[in-house]
N, C-alpha and C positions, 0 to 999 in steps of 0.2 A: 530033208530036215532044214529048218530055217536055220540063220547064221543069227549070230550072237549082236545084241544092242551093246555099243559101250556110250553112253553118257557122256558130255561134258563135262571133265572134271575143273574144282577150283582151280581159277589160275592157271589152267593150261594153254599154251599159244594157239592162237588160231592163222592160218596161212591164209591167202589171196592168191590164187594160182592163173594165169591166163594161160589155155592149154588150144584155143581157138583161133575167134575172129578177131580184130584189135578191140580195143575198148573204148568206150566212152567216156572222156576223162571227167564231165562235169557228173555223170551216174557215176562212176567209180567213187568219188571223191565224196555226192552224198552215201554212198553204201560205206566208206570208211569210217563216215563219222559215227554209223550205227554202230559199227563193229566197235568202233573206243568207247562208248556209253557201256559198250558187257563188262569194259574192266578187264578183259583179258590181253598179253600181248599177243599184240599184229604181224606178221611177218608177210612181206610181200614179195614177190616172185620180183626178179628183176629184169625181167621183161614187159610186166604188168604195163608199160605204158609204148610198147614197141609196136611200131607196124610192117606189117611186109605184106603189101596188096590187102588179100582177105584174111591174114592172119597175123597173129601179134605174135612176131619174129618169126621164121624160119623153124623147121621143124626139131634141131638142135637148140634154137634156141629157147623154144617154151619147156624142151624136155631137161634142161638145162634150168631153167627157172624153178621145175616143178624139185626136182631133186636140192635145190639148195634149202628152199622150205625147208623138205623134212629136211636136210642135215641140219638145222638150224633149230630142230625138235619138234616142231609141228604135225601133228597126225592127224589133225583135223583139217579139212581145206575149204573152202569155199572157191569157186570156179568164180571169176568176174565176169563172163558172161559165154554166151550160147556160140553159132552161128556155125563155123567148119571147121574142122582141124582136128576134133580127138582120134577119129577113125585113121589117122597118117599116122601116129603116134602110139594106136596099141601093139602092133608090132614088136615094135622097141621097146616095150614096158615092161618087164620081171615083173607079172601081175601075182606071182605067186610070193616074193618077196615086201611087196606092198600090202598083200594078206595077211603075212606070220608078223607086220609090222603094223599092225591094228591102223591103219591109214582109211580114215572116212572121208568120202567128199560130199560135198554140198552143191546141187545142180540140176540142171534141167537143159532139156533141148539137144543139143550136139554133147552135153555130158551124160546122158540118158548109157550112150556107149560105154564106157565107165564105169557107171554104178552096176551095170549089169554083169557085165564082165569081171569085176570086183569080188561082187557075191559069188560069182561062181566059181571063181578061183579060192574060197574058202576064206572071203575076208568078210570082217564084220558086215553089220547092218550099212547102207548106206542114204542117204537123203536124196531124195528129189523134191528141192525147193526152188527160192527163191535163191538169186546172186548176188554180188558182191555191186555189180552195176547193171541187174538188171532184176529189180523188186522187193529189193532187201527195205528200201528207203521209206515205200508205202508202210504204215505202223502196221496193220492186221498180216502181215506176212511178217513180218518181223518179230511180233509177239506171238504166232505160231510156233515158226523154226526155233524160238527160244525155249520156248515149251517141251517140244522137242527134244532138240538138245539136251537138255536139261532132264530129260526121261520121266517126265512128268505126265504124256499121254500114255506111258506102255500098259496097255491092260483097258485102255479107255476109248471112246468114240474118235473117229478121224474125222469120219466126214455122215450128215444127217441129208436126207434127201428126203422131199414127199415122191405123190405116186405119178408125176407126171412124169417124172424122171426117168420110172421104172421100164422098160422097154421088154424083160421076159423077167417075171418074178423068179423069186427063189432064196436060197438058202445054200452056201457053199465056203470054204475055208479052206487058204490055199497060202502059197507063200506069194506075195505082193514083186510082182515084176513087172517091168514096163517102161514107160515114159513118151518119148517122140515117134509117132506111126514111122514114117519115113525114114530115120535113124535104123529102129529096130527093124525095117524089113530090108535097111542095107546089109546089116550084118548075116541075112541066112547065108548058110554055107563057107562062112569064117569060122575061126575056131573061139569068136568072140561072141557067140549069138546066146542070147537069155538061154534061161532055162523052162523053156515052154511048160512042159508036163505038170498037173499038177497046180497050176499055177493061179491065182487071181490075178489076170491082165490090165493094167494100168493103160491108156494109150489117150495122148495128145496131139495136135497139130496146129500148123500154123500156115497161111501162105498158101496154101494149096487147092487147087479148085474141085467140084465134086467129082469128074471122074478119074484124076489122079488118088484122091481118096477111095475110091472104086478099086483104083488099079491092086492101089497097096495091101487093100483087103483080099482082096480073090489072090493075091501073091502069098499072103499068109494065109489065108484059107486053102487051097490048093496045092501049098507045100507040106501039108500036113502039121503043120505046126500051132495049127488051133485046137487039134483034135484031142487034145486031154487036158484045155482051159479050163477052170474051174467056176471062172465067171471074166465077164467081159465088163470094165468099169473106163468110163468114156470120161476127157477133161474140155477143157477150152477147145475149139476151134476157131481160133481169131482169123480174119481173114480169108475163109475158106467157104468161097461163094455167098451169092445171095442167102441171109438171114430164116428168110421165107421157105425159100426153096429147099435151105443145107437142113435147116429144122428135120422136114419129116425123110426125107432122101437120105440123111445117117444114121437115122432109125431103120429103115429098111437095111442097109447095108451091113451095119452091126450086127441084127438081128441074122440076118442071110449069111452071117459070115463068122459065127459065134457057135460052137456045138450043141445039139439039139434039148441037151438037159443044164446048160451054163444059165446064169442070173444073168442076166445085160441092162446096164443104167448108162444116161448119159445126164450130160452138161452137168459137171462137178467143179466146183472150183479147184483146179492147179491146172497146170500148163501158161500157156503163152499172155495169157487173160489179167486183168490188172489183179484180179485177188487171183492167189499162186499157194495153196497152202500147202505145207510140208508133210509129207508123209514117207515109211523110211521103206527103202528096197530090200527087200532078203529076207520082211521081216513075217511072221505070222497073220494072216488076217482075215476075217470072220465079214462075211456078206449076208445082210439077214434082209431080204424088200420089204418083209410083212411088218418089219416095226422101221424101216427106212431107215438105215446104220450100216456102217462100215464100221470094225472094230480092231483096234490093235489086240492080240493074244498077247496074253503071259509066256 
């Protein structure tokens, strides 16, 4: 059963959490000023601008950041950016209290662990979008996740695609999980791992050359954790081999590594890719190839 959407309500505070790598103060600072054009209040982690190597603070001290948010009344968060660090930090998280505490985040990448984990633990819907400093600032992802937000697509189209896109047709309706390959195949075997079964599979990457993408698939295909996918939906691949090459190479791979009756599409906008559109985790959604739509359910 999908988990529940709550909306942005009037006037509710919105947080900025860094739960990762450090930030980018000149991205962070234009993703701020979006956030103060909503009219909503800001609260920001007070780590938001710390570094410690590859991460912004120490692992107390982003979990420390992230907690003052909400005590501070924020249930909505936006993550300021990707990179490493939440998977040190689920451990520690009372994800089950952050459930019963209606806490949504907003994120992609190294937050993909998160949102997934979130849902399963019986918390609201959760967003894989764009960040606070990294996408929020381009306007087409910004006027997405507002929409969003806003619950203005539930029940309506996410994302349209033609038939080049289409890699196995089909028709299938699952609950929406996913986000970063590499994230999600770090977590099999944690007690933080999606909820495969069932499912319409979201999956992005970034960085990776094709046969680490290889790897990652035959690791989820072979652990048995494809095998009750409902459809296999593909995002960005920024950086991840030659153009030419990755083109027909992820097509084969997907396909080879997608269950025998799943829908499989690729190259969508979200992920690591300058358009990043938002669409939410946990939530209902409908795959149809023959009229080329992905749909939010009621």
């Amino acid at each position: 059963m999908a988990s529940r959407f709550v909306p942005l309500a009037p006037g509710e505070p919105i947080g900025v959490v860094a739960l990762s790598g450090p930030v980018d103060r000149v991205k962070l600072e234009a993703g701020l000023r979006v956030l103060e054009r909503w009219g909503h209040p800001v609260v920001l982690a007070p780590n938001l601008r710390a570094r410690s190597g590859y991460l912004a603070g120490d692992d107390s001290a982003r979990l420390a950041g992230l907690r003052e948010v909400i005590a501070e009344g924020a249930r909505l968060l936006l993550a300021a950016r990707g990179g490493y660090g939440v998977t040190r930090l689920l451990p520690r998280l009372d994800l089950a209290e952050l459930a019963a505490a209606g806490v949504r985040f907003v994120g992609y990448s190294d937050i993909s662990a998160l949102l997934n984990a979130l849902v399963a633990a019986g918390g609201p819907q959760q967003v894989h979008g764009p960040m606070a400093a990294a996408g929020l600032a381009r306007p087409g992802n910004e006027r997405r996740l507002r929409r969003l937000l806003d619950g203005e697509l539930v029940g309506e189209t996410l994302f349209r695609f033609d038939a080049r896109r289409v890699v196995r047709p089909g028709q299938a309706a699952g609950r929406a999980v996913g986000g970063n390959l590499s994230l999600l195949e770090s977590l099999i075997g944690t007690p933080h791992e999606p909820q495969w079964e069932g499912s319409v599979l979201f999956l992005e990457e970034v960085g990776e050359p094709l046969y680490r993408l290889d790897r990652l698939l035959t690791h989820l295909r072979s652990s048995g954790r494809l095998r009750g996918v409902k459809a296999l939906i593909c995002g960005s691949l920024r950086g991840c081999g030659p153009v030419a090459q990755r083109s027909e190479r992820w097509r084969e791979m997907v396909a080879e590594a997608a269950p025998g009756q799943a829908a499989v599409v690729v190259d969508l906008p979200f992920g690591h890719a300058a358009r990043n559109l938002a669409f939410p985790i946990g939530a209902l959604v409908e795959v149809d190839t023959e009229v080329g739509a992905i749909r939010w359910s009621r």
